[in-house]
C-alpha positions in Angstrom: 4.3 -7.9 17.2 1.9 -6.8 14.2 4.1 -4.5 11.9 1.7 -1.8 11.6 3.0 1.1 13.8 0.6 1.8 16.7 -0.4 5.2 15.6 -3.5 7.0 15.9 -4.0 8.6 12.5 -3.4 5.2 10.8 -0.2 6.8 9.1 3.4 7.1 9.7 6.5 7.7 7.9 10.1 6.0 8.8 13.3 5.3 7.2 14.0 1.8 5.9 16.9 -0.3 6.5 18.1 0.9 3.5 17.1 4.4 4.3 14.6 4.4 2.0 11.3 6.6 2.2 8.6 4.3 3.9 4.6 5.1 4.5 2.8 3.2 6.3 -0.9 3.5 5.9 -4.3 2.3 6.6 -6.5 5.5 6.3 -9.7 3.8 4.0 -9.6 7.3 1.9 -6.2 6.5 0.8 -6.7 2.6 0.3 -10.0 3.7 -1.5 -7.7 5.8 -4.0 -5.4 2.6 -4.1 -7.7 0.1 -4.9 -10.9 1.4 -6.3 -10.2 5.4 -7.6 -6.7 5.1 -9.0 -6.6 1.1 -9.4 -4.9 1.5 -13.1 -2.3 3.6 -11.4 -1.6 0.9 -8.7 -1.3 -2.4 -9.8 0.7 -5.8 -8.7 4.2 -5.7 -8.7 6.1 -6.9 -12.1 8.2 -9.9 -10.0 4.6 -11.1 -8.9 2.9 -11.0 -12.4 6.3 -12.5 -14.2 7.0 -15.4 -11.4 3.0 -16.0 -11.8 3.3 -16.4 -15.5 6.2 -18.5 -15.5 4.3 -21.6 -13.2 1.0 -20.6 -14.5 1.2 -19.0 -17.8 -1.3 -16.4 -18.9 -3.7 -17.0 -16.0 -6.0 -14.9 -14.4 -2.8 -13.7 -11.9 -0.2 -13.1 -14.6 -1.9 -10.6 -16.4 -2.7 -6.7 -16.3 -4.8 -4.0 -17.7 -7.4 -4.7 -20.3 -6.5 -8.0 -20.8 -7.1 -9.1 -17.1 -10.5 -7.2 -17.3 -11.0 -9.7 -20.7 -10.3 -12.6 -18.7 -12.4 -11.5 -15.7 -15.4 -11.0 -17.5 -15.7 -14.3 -19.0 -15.0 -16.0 -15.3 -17.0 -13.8 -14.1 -20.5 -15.5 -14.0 -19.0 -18.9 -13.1 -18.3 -17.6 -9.6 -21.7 -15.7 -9.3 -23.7 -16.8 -6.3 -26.4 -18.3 -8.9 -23.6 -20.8 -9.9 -22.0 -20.9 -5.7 -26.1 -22.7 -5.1 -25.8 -25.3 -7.4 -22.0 -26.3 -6.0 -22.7 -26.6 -2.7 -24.0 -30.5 -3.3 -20.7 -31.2 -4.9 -19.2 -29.4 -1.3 -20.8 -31.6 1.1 -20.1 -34.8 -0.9 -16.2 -34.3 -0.9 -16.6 -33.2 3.2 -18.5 -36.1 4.1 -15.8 -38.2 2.7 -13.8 -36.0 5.3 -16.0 -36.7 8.0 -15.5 -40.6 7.5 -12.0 -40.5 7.8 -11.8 -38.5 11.1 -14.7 -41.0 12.6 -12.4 -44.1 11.9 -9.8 -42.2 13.9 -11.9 -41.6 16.8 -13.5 -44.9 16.3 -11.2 -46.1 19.8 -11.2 -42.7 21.2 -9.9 -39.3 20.7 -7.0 -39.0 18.4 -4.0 -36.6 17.7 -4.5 -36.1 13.8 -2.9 -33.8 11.3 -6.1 -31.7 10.5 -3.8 -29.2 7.9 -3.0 -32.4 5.4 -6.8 -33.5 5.3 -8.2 -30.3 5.0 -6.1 -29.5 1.9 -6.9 -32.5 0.5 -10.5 -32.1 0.7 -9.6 -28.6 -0.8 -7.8 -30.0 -3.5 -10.8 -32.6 -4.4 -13.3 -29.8 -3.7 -11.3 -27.6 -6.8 -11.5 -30.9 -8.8 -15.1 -31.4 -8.4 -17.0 -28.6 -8.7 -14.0 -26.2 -10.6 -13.1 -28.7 -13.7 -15.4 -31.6 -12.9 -13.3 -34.4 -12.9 -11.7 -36.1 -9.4 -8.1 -36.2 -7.8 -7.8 -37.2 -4.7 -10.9 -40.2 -3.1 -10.1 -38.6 0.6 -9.5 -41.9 1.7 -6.2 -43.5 3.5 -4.2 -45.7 1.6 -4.8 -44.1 -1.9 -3.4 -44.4 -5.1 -1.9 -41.2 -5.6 -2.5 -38.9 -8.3 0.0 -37.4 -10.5 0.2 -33.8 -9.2 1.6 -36.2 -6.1 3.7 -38.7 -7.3 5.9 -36.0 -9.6 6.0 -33.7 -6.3 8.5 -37.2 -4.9 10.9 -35.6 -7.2 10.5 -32.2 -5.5 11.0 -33.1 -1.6 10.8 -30.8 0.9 12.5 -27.6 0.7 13.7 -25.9 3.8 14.2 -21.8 4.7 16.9 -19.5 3.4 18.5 -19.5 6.6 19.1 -23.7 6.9 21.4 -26.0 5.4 20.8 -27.7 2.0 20.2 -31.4 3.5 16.4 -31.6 3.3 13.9 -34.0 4.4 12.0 -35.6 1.8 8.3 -36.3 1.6 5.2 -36.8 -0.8 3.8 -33.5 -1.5 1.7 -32.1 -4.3 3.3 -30.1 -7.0 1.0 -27.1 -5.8 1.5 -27.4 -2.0 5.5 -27.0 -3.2 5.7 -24.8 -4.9 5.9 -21.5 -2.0 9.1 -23.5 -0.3 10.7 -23.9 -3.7 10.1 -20.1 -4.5 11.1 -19.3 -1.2 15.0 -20.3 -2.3 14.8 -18.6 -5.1 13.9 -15.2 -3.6 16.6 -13.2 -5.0 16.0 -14.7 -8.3 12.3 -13.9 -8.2 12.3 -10.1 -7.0 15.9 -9.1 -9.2 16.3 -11.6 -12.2 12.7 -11.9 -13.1 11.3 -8.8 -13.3 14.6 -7.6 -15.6 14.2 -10.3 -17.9 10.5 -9.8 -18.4 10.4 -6.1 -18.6 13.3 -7.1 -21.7 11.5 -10.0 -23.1 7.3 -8.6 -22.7 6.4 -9.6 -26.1 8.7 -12.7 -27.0 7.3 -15.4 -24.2 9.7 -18.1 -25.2 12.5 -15.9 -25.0 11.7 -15.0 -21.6 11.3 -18.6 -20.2 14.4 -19.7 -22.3 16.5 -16.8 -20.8 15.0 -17.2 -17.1 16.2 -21.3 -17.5 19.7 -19.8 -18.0 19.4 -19.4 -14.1 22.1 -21.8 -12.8 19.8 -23.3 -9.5 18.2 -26.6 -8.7 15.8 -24.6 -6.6 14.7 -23.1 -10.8 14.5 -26.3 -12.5 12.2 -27.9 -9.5 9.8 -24.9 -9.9 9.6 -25.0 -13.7 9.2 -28.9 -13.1 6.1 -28.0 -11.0 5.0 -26.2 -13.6 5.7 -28.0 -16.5 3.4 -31.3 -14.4 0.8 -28.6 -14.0 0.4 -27.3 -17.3 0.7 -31.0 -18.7 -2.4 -31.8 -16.8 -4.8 -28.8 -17.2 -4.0 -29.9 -21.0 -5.4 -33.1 -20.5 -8.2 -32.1 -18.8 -9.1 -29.2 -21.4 -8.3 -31.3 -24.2 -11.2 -34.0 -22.8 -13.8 -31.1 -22.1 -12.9 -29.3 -25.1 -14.0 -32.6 -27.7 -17.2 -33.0 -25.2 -18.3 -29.7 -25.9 -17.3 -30.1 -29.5 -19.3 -33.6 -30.2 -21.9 -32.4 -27.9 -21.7 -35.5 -25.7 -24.5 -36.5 -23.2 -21.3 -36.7 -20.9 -20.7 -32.9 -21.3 -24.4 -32.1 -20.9 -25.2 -33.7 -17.7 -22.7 -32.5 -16.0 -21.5 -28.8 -17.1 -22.0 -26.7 -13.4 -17.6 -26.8 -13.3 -16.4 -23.4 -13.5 -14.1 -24.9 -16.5 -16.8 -26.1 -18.5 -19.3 -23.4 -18.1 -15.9 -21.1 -19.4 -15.2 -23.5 -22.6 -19.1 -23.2 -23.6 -19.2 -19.1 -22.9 -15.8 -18.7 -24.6 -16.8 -20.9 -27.3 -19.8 -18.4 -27.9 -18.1 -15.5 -27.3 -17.2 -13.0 -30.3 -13.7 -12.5 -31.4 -12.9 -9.3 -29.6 -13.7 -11.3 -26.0 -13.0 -15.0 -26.8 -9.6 -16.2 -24.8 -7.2 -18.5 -26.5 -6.7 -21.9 -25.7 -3.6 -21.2 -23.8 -5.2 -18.7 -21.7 -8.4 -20.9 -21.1 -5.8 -24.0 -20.0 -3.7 -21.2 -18.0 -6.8 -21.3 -15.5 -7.1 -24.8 -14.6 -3.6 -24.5 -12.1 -3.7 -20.9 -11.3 -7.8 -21.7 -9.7 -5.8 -24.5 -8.1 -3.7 -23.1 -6.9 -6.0 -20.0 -6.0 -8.5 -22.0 -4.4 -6.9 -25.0 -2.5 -4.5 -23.0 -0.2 -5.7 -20.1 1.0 -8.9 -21.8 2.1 -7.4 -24.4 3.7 -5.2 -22.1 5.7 -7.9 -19.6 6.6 -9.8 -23.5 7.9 -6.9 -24.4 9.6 -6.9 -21.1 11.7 -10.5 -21.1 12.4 -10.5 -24.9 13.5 -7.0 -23.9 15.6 -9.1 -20.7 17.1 -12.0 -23.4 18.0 -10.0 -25.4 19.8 -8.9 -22.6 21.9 -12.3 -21.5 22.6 -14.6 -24.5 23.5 -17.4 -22.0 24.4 -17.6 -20.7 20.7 -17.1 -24.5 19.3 -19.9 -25.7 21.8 -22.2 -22.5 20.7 -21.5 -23.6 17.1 -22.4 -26.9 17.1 -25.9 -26.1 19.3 -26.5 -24.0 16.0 -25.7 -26.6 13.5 -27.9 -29.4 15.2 -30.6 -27.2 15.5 -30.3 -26.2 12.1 -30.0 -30.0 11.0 -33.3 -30.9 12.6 -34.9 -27.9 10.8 -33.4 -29.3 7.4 -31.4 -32.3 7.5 -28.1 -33.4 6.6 -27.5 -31.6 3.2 -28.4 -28.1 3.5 -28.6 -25.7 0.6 -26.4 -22.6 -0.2 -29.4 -20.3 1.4 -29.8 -22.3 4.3 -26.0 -22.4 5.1 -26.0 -18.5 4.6 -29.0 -18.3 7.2 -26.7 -19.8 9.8 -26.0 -16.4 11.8 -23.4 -18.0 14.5 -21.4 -20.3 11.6 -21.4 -16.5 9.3 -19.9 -14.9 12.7 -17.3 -17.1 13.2 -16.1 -17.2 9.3 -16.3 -13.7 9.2 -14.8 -12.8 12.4 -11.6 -15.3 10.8 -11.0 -13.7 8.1 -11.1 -10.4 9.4 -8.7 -11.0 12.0 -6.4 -13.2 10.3 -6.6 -13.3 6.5 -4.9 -15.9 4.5 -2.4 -14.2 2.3 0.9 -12.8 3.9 1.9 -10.2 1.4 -0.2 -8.6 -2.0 1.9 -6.4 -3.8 0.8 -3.2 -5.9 3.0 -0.9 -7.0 2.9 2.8 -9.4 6.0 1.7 -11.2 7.7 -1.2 -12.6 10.1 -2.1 -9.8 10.1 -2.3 -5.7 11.5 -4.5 -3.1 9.5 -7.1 -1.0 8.7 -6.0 2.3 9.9 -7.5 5.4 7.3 -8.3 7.8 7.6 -9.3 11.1 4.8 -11.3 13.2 4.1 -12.8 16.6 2.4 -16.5 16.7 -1.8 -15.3 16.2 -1.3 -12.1 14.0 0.5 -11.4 10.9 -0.1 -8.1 9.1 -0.9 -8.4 5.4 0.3 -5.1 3.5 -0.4 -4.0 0.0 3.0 -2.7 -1.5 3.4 0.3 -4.1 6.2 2.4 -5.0 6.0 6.2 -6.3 7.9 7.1 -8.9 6.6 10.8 -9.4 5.4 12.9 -6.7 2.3 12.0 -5.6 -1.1 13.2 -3.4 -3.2 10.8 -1.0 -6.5 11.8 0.5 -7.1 11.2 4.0 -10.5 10.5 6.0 -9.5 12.5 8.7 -7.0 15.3 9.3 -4.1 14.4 10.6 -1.4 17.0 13.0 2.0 17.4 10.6 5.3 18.1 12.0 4.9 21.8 12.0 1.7 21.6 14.2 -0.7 22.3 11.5 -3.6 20.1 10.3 -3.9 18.2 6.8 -6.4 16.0 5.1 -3.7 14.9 2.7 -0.5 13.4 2.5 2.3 14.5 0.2 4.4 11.6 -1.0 7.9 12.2 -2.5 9.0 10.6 -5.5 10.7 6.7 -4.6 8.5 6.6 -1.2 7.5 2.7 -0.5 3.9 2.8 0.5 2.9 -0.2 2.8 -1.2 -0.5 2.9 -2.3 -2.6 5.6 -4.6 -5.1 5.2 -5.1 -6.2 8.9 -4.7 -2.5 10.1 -7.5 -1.5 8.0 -9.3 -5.2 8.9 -8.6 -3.9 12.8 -8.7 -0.1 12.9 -10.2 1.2 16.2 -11.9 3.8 14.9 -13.7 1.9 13.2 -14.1 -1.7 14.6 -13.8 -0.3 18.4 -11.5 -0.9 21.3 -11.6 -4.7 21.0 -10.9 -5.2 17.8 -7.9 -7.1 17.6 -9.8 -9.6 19.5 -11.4 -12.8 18.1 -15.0 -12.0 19.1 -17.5 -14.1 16.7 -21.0 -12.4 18.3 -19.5 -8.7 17.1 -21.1 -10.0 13.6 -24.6 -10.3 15.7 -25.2 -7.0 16.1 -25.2 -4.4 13.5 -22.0 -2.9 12.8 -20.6 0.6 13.6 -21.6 3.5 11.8 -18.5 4.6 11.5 -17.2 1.3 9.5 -20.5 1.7 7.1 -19.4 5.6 6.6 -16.0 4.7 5.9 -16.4 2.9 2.7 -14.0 0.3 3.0 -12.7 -0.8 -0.8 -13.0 -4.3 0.2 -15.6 -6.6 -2.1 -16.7 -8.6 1.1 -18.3 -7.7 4.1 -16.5 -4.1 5.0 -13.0 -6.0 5.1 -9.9 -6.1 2.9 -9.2 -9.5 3.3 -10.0 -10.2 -0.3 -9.3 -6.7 -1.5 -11.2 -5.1 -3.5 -11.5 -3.2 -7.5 -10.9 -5.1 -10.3 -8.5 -7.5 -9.3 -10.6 -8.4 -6.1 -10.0 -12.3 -5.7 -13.1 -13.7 -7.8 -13.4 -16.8 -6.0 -14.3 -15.0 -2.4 -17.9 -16.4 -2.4 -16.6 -20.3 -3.4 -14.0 -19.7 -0.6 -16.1 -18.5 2.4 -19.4 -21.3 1.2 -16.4 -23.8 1.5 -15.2 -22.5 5.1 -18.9 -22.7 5.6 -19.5 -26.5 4.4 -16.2 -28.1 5.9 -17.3 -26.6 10.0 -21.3 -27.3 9.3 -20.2 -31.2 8.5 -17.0 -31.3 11.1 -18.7 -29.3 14.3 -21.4 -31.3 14.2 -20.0 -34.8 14.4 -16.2 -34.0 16.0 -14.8 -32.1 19.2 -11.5 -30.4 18.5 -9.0 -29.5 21.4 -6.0 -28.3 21.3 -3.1 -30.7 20.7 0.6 -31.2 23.5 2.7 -29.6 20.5 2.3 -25.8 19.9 1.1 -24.2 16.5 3.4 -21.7 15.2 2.3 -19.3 12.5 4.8 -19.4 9.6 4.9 -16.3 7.4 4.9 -17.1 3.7 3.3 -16.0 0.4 0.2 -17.7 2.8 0.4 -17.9 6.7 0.5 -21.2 7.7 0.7 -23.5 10.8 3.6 -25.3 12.3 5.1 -27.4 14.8 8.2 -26.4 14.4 8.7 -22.6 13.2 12.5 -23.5 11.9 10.6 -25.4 9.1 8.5 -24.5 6.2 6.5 -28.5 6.1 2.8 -27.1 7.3 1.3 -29.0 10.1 -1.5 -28.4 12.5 -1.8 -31.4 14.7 -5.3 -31.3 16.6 -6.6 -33.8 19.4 -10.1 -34.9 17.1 -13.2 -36.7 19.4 -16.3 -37.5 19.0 -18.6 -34.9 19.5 -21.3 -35.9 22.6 
């Protein structure tokens, strides 16, 4: 069941469980106002940016206002599509390493394989590469295993809230643990943080020394991920950052990572603009982070929705060969964008099921965390906010009030939860049609509606929310969908992927994610992998 109440203005009120005012909404007026219009008014929720800057310090997530537009615009032209072009090399190298592992597998035959752990680990190497140059996982079986690994064996696997506290341990990386650690720690997050750091805003230690006070295992694994991620991105700044000092040949031949190209512009930058050390370290794990997971799980649903629809998979991989006798085995960023079908099926993806499970904005400095509920294929995603004055949305489209009149506005009371859809707006009729909560790739090979054009969707790609949109827009859209793009152009081509005996289960979490068993938080999408004829 998708949470969004089936309603044909795109709007409803109810009563929570706690009998609190709730609107649900998906109007694109109103999410224009939220997102691009009013965008200073609604920002993420304090327990988002104060859990964020306790793992990741003051990265790109953890911050607000003027200072997130400071650190934006330095990023900024590392993720351009000028820079996207010259990664795309780096892209194919990591896949291909992919692609030799799965034809070993299939070497006797077609194989069951766990496609989620291989494609986050060509995710994770991907981020190494072409992020902060430098290289952390081989793709290969039987590896040595890197640090961010072998400190996660002091983590082990975390279960839900609702099991017991015997868990079943496993190698896992530091990042990859960090949701099902957090996940414990829920009432700590959305009560304990956000008090302490609304107390402690301009003494950091004081805030991490008081939040340590916590009495919780669950507490000291997360600052323990952390802690091995900050020690890291140290290491790995510290190298660049003599490079770019001694002007090595090192640093010169190879400065196309996004870290490198920041350390040069921040070292050039002028004193109002240039970031501190801290901050510049801050984004080596929050970009991990960023990057490796949500791409991965918006991969793992698209190969899971390939395997459900051989027609689509065999269409796809008619276009890749094609394309690969027109230009060979590495194609370019340009040519990869001209593949219509591959840009259909990405698209079509992430419109119907976008990575993230919950986004919070909110108009004051305190709200509760939705519950959302789900079925196996869809999960809603909903922006959050929370008025605390008396407030005025627009609408696109009048809408009939209780007392039979008409209004192209909606009054919202003081304390009203406002619940912006992501996947409502992603699937709204009106504007998508009557099939749109179907997967249907070729509905990117024709031009779309009027109506979606006229709308004015605030999203920053392709007339969806699924990244969101304004200033806080994720900035790495463009290196996420060329990755999608890369990983199926390299996999389709050589590989057949059916659905496996075991059935996927979508697991709702800070990212939706597959499972065997829904009673677990371990991710797994097993897939039966042949050879491609």
């Amino acid at each position: 069941m998708v949470i969004f109440p089936n309603s044909d203005d795109g709007i409803a009120r109810i009563l929570g469980p706690l009998k609190e005012r709730e609107l649900f909404i998906q109007d694109p007026k109103a999410l224009q106002h939220i997102f691009m219009k009013d965008q200073h008014i609604y920002e993420e929720i304090t327990s988002f940016i104060a859990n964020n800057k306790l793992v990741f310090g003051d990265g790109l997530v953890s911050i607000l206002g003027e200072h997130h537009k400071r650190q934006r615009k330095m990023l900024n032209p590392a993720f351009s599509t000028a820079h996207m072009k010259l990664m795309t090399s780096q892209f194919l190298e990591v896949t291909y390493k992919l692609r030799d592992v799965l034809s070993r597998k299939t070497a006797t035959g077609p194989q069951e394989v766990e496609l989620m752990e291989w494609l986050k680990r060509t995710a994770f190497e991907i981020v190494a590469r072409s992020a902060f140059g430098t290289t952390w996982d081989p793709v290969t079986e039987g590896h040595d295993e890197h640090r961010f690994v072998s400190s996660a064996k002091l983590l082990g696997y975390v279960p839900p809230p609702h099991h017991s506290d015997a868990f079943e341990p496993f190698s896992y990386e530091c990042i990859r643990a960090l949701s099902p650690v957090q996940s414990r720690l829920l009432f700590f997050r959305v009560f304990i943080v956000p008090a302490i750091y609304n107390y402690t805003r301009r003494a950091p230690g004081l805030y991490r020394f008081l939040t340590s006070l916590y009495p919780s295992k669950n507490l000291r694994k997360m600052f323990d991920i952390g802690d091995t991620m900050t020690e890291i991105s140290l290491e790995l700044f510290n190298e660049k950052k003599v490079a770019l000092e001694t002007g090595s040949e090192a640093f010169k031949n190879n400065h196309t990572d996004i870290l490198s190209i920041l350390m040069e512009a921040n070292s050039k930058a002028s004193d109002a603009d240039k970031l501190p050390d801290s901050e510049v370290v801050a984004q080596i794990s929050t970009l991990t982070f960023a990057a490796m997971d949500t791409t991965s799980s918006a991969l793992c649903r698209l190969f899971w929705l390939l395997a459900k629809h051989q027609d689509v998979q065999d269409r796809l991989r008619a276009e890749i060969r094609e394309a690969k006798r027109n230009f060979g085995d590495g194609p370019t960023y340009d040519q990869l964008s001209g593949l219509a079908y591959l840009d259909a099926v990405c698209r079509e993806t992430l419109r119907l099921y976008p990575p993230a499970a919950t986004i919070g904005r909110e108009y004051v400095d305190h709200l509760l965390f939705p519950l959302l509920l789900a079925d196996s294929s869809t999960i809603d995603v909903l922006i959050v906010a929370r008025t605390r004055k008396d407030a005025i949305l627009p609408l696109s489209k009048p809408i009939k009030m209780a007392d039979g009149k008409y209004a192209q506005e909606v009054f919202i009371p003081k304390d009203t939860l406002i619940f912006a859809s992501l996947l409502g707006c992603n699937t709204n009729p009106d504007l998508w049609g009557p099939d749109s909560y179907e997967w249907k790739p070729e509905r990117w090979l024709t031009p779309i509606p009027d109506k979606l054009v006229e709308a004015r969707i605030p999203g920053v790609y392709s007339h969806l929310m699924t990244f969101i949109g304004g200033g806080r827009s994720c900035i790495g859209f463009r290196f996420s969908e060329m990755e999608m793009k890369v990983i199926v152009y390299v996999l389709i081509d050589h590989f057949k992927f059916s659905s496996a005996k075991q059935e996927i289960t979508w697991i709702m979490g800070d990212l939706t994610s597959p499972s065997v068993d829904p009673n677990q938080l371990k991710p797994q999408m097993p897939l039966l992998v042949s050879r491609a004829a």
